[in-house]
C-alpha positions in Angstrom: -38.4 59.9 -14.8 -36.7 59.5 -18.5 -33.6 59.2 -17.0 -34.2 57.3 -14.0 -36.1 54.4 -15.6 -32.5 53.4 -17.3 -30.5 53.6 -14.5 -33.4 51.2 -12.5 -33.2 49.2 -15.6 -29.2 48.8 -15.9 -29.1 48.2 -11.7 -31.8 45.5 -12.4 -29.8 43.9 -15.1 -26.2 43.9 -13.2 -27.8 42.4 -10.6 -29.4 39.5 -12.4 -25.1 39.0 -13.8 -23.4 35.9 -12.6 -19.8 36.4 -11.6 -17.4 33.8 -12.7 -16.0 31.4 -10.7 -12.3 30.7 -11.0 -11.4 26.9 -12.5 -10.9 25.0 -9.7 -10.6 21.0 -10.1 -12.4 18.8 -8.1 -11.2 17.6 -4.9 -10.5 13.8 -5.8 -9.3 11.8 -2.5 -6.3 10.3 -2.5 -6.3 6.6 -3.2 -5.7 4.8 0.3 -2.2 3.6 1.1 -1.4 0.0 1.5 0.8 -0.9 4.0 4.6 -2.0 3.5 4.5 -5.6 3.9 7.4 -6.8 6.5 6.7 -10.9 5.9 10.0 -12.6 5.5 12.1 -9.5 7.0 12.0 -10.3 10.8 16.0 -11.0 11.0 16.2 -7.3 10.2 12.8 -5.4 11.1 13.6 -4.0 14.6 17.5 -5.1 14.3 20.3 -3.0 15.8 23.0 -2.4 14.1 25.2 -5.2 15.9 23.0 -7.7 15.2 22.9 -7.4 11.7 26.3 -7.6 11.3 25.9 -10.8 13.5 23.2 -12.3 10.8 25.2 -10.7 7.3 29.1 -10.1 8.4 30.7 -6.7 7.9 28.4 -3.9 5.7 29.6 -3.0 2.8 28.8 0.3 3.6 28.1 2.4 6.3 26.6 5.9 6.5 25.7 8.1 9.0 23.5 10.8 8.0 22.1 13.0 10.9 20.4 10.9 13.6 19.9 8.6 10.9 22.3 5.3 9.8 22.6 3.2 6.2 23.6 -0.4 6.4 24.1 -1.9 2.9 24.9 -5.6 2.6 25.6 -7.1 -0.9 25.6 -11.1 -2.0 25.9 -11.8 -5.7 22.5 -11.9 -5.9 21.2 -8.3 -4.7 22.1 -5.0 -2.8 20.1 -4.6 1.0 20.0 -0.9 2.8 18.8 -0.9 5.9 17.9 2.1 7.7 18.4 2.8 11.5 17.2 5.7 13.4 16.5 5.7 17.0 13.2 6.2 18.8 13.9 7.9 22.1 16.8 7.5 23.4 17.4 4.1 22.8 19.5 2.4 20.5 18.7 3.0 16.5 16.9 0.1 14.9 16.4 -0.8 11.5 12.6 1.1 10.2 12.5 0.2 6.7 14.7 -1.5 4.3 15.2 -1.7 0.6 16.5 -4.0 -1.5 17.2 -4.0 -5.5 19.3 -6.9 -7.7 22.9 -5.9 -8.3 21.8 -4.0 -12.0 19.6 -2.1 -10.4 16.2 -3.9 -10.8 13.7 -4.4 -8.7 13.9 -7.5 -6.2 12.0 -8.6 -3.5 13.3 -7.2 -0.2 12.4 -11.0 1.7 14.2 -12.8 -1.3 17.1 -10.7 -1.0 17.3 -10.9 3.0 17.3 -14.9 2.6 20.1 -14.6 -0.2 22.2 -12.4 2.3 21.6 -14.6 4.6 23.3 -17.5 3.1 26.2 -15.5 1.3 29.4 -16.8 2.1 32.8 -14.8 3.7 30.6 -11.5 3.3 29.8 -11.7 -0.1 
């Protein structure tokens, strides 16, 4: 009985220990995206390739990558890529474009569209 009453005793007392938990962060959700506005881009949302040469003359550059294709169109004002890929079968069409000023700073991609638009000879 001497010797039993501390083993009850120490089985007791393990099973009253807490095990610890490893430090896990909180899940905090992800703030909510905000869509890309495309106000001011319709002469180049949606465009093939053909027509934006039509609306900005020859591209500066042009890059196939993959399925995928880089327009860039430059004015003195600012630097446009726009990027083609195709959905289905059909004909690639620009999905998203991005503009910057000709140092590299940030310019709105509208602004930049209506200054290509009235460049003259292509540049």
């Amino acid at each position: 009985m001497k010797i039993l009453a501390p083993l009850i005793l120490s089985v007791l007392i393990t099973g009253c220990a807490t095990v610890p938990q490893p430090n896990v962060a909180p899940r905090v959700p992800l703030p909510a995206q905000r869509p890309i506005s495309t106000i001011g881009l319709e002469r180049v949302m949606g465009q093939t390739a053909r027509a934006l040469t039509q609306t900005f003359g020859a591209a500066d550059a042009d890059v196939q990558e993959g399925s995928a294709r880089k327009l860039q169109f430059g004015s003195r004002i600012c630097v446009l890529d726009a990027y083609l890929y195709a959905k289905g079968s059909g004909e690639p069409v620009v999905t998203y474009v991005d503009a910057r000023q000709r140092d590299g700073s940030a310019i709105d991609r509208a602004s930049c569209v209506a200054a290509l638009s009235r460049r003259d000879g292509g540049k």
